[in-house]
N, C-alpha and C positions, 0 to 999 in steps of 0.2 A: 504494500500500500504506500509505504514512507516514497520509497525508487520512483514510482507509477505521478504521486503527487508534486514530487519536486520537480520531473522534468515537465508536466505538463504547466507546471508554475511557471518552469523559466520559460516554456515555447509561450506561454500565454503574456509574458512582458513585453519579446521580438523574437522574431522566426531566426532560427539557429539550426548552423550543420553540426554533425555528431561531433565531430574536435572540439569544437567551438561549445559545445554543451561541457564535455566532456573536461576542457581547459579549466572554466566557471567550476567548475564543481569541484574539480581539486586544488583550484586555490581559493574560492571561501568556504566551498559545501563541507570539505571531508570531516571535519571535525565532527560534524552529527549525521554525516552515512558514507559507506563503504560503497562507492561503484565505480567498478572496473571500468573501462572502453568499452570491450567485449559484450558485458554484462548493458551497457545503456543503447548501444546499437540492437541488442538482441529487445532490447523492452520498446524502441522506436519503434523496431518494426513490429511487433505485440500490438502497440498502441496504434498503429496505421492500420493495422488487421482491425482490429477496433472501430475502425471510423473515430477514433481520438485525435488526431493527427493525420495530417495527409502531408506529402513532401514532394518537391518541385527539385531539378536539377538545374542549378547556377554553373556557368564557368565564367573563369575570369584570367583574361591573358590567355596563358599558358598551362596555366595549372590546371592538372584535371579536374571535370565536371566534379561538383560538391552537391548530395541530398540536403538540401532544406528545409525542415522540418517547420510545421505551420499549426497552431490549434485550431480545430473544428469548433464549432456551437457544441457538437455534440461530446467533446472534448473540455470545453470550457463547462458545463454541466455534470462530467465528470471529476473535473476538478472543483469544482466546489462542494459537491459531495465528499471527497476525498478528505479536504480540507476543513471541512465539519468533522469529521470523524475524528479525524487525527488532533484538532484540537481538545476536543472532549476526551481522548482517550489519554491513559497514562502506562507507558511502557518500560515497568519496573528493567532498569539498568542493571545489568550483572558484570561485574569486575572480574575480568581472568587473573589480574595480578594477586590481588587478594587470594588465592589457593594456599601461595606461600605463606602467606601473614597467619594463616591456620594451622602452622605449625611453626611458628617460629622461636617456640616454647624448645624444639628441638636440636636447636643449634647454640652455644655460647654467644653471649649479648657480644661479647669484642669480634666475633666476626660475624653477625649479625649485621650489629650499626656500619661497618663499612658497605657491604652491599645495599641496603635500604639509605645510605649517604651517595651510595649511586643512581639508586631509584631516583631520589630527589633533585640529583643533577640533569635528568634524561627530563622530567617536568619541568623541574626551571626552563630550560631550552625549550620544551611547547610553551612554556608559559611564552617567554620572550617572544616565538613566531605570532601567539596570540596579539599578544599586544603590540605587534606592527603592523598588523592589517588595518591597510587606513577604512576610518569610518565609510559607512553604508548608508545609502538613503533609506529611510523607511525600516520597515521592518524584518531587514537582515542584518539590521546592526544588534537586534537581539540576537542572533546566532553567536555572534561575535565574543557579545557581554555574555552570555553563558557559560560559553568556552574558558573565558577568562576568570570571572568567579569561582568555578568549577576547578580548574588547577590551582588559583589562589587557596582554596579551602582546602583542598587534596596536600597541600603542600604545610601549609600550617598544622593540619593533622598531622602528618607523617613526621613533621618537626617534635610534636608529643609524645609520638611513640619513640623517638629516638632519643628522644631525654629522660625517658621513662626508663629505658634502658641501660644509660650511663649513671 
């Protein structure tokens, strides 16, 4: 649903080919979804099966012809279903790193706190890419500010647990 809603979001801003989707989304989307290339051409053409999307072939120059990707009416109605959904709905978050922290009862705190002092460094560095994306009009600057809270609070915790330890 999440995949389905974002790209018919960004076709419903301006008509976009798959790169150019694909570009946007990994450098503001990835932080709140995972989509390969592969994986967002393979839902384009889903959603053109659909009648969500229909697409037009551009060339320009030299370069080869590029799919342009366009939102239908009937596309724009799927998206705002979509979009209703997903706001009402709440998709409890699961932490793969947390597996270790389940046992961290297991190992001595002195070499413990080094590796969780490297955790913290590998966040710090998201934190930093966080907080150089320059602001968003509207309402992808929330994305942003999440992301950024979200490792802020990640990182002050884990700062507790590592003085807990010492």
């Amino acid at each position: 649903m999440e995949r389905e809603l974002l790209l018919l979001g960004l076709l419903r801003r301006q008509k976009m080919h798959g790169y150019e989707l694909h570009e946007f989304i990994e450098q503001y989307m990835r932080t709140c979804i995972d989509l390969k290339k592969s994986t967002a051409y393979y839902l384009l053409d889903k959603l053109a099966q659909k009648g969500y999307v229909s697409q037009s072939v551009e060339q320009s120059g030299n370069r080869p012809p590029r799919h342009v990707y366009h939102i239908t009416p009937t596309g724009e109605e799927r998206f705002q279903e979509l979009l209703r959904q997903n706001l009402a709905s709440h998709i409890p978050v699961k932490f793969g790193d947390l597996v270790g922290l389940a046992f961290l009862d297991d190992i001595p705190a002195e070499e413990a706190i080094p590796l969780l002092q490297k955790r913290r460094e590998a966040m710090a560095r998201s934190l930093e890419t966080a907080v150089t994306v320059p602001p968003h009009p509207g309402s992808l600057q929330l994305v942003i500010q999440h992301q950024t809270v979200h490792l802020e609070t990640e990182i002050a915790w884990l700062d507790s647990v590592i003085n807990s330890l010492e």
